[in-house]
C-alpha positions in Angstrom: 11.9 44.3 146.6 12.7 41.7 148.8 11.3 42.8 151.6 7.5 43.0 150.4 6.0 39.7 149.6 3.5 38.9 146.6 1.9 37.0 149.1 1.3 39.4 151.7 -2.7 40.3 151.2 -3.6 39.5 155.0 -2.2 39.9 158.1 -3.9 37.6 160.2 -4.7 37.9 164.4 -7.2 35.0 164.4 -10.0 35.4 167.2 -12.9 33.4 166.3 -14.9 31.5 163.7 -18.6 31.9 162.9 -21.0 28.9 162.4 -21.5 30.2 159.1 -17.8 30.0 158.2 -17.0 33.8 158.9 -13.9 34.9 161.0 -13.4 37.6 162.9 -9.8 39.5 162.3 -7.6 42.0 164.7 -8.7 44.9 161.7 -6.4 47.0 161.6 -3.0 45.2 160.7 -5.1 43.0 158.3 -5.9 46.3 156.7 -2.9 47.4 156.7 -1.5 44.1 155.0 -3.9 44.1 152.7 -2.7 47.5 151.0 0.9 46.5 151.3 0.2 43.2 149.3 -2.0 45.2 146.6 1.4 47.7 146.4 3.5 45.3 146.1 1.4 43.2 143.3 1.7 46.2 141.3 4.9 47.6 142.1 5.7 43.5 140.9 4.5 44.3 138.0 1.7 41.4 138.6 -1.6 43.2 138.4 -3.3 40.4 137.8 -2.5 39.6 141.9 -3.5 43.1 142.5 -7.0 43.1 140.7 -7.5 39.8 143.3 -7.4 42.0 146.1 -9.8 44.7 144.5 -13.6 44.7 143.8 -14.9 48.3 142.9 -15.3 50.6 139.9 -12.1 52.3 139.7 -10.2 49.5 138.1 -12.6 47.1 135.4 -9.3 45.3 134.5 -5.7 44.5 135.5 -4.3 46.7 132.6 -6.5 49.9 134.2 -4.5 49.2 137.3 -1.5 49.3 135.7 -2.6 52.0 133.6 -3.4 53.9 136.3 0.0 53.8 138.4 1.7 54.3 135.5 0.6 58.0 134.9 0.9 59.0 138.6 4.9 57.5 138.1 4.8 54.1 139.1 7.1 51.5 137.0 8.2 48.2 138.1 9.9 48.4 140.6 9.8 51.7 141.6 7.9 51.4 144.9 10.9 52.1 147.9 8.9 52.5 150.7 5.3 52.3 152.1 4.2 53.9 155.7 0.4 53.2 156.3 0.2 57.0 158.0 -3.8 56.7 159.1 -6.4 54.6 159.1 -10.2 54.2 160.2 -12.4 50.7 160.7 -15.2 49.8 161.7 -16.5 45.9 161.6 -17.5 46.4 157.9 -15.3 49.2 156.4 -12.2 50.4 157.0 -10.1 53.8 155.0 -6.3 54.1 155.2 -3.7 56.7 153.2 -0.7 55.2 152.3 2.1 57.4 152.1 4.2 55.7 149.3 8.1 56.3 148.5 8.1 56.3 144.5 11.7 56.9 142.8 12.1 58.2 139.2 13.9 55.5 137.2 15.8 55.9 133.6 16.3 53.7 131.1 18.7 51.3 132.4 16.5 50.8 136.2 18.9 53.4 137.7 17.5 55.4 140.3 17.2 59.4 139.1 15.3 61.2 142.0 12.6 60.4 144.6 9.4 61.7 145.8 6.2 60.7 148.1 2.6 60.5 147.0 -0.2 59.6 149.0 -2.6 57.1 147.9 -5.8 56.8 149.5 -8.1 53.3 150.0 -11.2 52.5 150.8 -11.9 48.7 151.9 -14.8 46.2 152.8 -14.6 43.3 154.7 -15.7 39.9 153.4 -15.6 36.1 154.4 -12.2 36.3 152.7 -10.6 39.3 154.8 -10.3 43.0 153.8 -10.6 43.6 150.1 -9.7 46.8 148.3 -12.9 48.3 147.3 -11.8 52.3 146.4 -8.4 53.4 144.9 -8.1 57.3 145.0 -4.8 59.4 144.0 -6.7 62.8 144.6 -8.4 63.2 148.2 -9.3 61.3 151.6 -12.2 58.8 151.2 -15.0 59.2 153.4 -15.6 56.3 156.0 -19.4 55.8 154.6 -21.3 52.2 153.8 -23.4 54.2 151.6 -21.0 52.6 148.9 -20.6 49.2 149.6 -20.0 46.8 147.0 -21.6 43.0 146.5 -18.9 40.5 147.0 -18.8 37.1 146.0 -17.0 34.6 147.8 -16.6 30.4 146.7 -16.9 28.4 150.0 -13.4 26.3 150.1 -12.2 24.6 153.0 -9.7 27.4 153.9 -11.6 30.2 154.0 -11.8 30.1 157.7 -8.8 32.1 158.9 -8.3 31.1 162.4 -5.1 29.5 164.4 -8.1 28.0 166.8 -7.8 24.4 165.6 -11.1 22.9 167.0 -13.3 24.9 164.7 -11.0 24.8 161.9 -11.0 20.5 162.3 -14.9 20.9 162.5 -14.9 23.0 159.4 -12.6 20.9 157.5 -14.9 17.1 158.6 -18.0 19.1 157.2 -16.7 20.1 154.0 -15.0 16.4 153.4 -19.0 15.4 154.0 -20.0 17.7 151.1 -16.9 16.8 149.2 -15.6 20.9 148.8 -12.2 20.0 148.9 -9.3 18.5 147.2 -7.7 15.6 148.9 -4.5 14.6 147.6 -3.0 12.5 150.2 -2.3 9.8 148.2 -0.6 11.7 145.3 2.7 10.1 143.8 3.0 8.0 147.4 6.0 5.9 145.9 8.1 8.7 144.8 8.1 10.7 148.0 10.7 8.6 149.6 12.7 9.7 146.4 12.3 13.6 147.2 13.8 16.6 149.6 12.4 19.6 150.8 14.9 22.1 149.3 15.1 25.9 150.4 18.3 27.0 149.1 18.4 30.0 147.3 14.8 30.5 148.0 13.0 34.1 148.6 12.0 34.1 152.4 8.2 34.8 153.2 6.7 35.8 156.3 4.9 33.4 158.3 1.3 35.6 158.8 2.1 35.8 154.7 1.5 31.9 154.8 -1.1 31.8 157.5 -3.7 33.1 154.5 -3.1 30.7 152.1 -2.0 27.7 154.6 -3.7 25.7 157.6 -2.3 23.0 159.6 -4.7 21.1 161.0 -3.9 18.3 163.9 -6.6 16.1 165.0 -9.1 16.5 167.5 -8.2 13.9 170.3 -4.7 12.3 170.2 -4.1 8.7 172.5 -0.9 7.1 173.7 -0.4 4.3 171.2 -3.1 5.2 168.9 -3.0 6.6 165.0 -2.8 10.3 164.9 -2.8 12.9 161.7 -1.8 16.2 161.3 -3.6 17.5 157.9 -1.9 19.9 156.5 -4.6 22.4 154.2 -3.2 24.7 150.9 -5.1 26.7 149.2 -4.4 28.4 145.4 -6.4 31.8 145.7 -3.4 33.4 142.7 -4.1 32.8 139.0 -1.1 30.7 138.8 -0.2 27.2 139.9 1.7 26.6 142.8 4.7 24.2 141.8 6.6 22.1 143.8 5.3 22.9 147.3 6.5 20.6 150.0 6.2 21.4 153.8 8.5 19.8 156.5 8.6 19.6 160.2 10.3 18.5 163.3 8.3 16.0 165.5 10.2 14.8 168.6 11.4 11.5 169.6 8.0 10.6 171.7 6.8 10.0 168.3 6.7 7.3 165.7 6.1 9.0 162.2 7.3 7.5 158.9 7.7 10.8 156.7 8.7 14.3 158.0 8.0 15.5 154.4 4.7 16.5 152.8 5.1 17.0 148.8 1.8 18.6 147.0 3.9 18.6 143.7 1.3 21.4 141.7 -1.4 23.2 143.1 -3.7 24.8 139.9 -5.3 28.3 140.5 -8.3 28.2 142.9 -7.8 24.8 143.5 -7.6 23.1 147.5 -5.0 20.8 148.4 -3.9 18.2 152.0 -1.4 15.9 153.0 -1.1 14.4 156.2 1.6 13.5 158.6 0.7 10.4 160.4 2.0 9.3 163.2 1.9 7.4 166.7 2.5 9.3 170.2 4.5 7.6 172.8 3.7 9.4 175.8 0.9 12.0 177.1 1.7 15.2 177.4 2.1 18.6 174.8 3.2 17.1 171.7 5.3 20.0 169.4 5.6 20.2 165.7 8.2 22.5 165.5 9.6 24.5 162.9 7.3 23.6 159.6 9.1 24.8 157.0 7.0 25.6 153.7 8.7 25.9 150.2 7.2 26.3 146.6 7.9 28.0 143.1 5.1 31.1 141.9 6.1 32.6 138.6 9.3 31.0 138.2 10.6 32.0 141.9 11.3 29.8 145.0 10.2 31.1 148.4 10.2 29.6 151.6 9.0 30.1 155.1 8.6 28.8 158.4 5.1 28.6 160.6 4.5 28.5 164.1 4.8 25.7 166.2 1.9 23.7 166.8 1.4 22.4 169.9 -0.6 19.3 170.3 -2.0 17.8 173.5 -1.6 13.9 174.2 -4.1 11.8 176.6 
């Protein structure tokens, strides 16, 4: 189903980043996106995506997940329709009930009859966002910390999730000091002349999908006439590579830039990547990269997307 995205784990309304590298998110849609993308994972078939999104009991393995849908009458592709029909937060924990459109499907992926089954979750927040902590098929899950679970999260420099660039630029010069992340700037330089960013035939993807996995980073004080980047962060949270990921823009003419194109080439699981646009501004004033347009291959399938503009200001 086109219309829910592997990718969509988070749904991101940025308000603030913590010294210690926490963010603070708008809870409920990120709740909300979070169950999606776990429905969608398995309804995919890709449980290994799924179990990413869970920590808990319930499930000790992908193939439990799997397992577990299975018998309540999930099969690939079987998931029509999902309608989040309540849910409860506070900062910590949140519940929802997802009312979930499952069809009946014979042997040949024809559709035979339909029917709705409510799926309850329980879920914690962590430095990473919302994750799934308590999968229930039988009754409502009680919105209790009496339960909570230990979560370990890696420090990488995208954890952040924020559209505030300031601290995210801080964040990002601190963990180049430590050497955290992957800089691959200078990756295949000679061939990039060479390459295009390509979206045809590509699956589209929301831009709050890419917001979780994708930071664009401009630099803290831009001058008339002097060298200015624009670092653009990935980061590989899946169990799969990333292949072929490129990202494009529009600058405007008050610019001097060399290469609209950024090409990453592969991204391996749990790895950090940046390029950089780098370029000189002409004259003071909002500077707008407009339109970036991101494409890669997961599993064998293109998608693309666009992100917000980003708006940069010129002294």
């Amino acid at each position: 189903m086109r219309r829910f995205n592997l990718f969509t784990i988070l749904f991101i309304l940025a308000l603030s980043v913590y010294v210690s590298g926490c963010s603070s998110q708008e809870p409920a849609g990120a709740v909300n996106e979070t169950i999606i993308g776990f429905l969608n994972a398995v309804n995919a078939g890709t449980c290994d995506d799924a179990f990413n999104m869970y920590e808990g009991k319930d499930f000790l393995a992908p193939a439990s997940i799997e397992l577990s849908f299975k018998n309540k009458g999930f099969s690939k592709g079987s998931l029509k329709d999902v309608v989040i029909i309540s849910e409860e937060h506070t900062e910590l924990i949140a519940i929802a009930t997802a009312q979930c459109t499952v069809a009946k499907l014979d042997g040949d992926g024809n559709e035979i009859e339909q029917k709705n089954l409510p799926i309850y979750f329980k879920l914690q927040n962590s430095e990473l966002g919302w994750i799934i902590t308590r999968v229930s098929f039988n009754a409502p899950l009680e919105l209790s910390e009496d339960d909570m679970v230990a979560i370990e999260v890696q420090g990488t420099p995208v954890d952040p999730i924020t559209k505030n660039s300031v601290p995210i630029t801080i964040f990002a010069v601190l963990l180049f000091g430590s050497g955290i992340y992957l800089n691959r700037k200078e990756k295949q330089n000679k061939k990039k002349n060479s390459k295009t960013v390509d979206i045809t035939n590509a699956t589209p993807m929301a831009k709050e999908s890419l917001a979780q996995f994708i930071k664009i980073v401009p630099s803290k004080q831009v001058v008339v006439g002097g060298k200015a980047t624009v670092d653009v962060w990935v980061k590989n949270f899946s169990q799969q590579p990333y292949e072929h990921f490129a990202v494009k823009a529009k600058f405007p003419n008050t610019v001097d830039i060399k290469d609209l194109s950024l090409f990453f080439d592969t991204i391996a699981p749990g790895q950090a990547a940046k390029q950089s646009w780098t370029f000189v501004a002409k004259a003071p004033g909002w500077l707008g990269i407009e339109e970036p347009i991101i494409v890669f291959e997961y599993l064998g399938t293109k998608y693309a997307g666009t992100m917000d503009t980003v708006w940069i200001p010129v002294q």
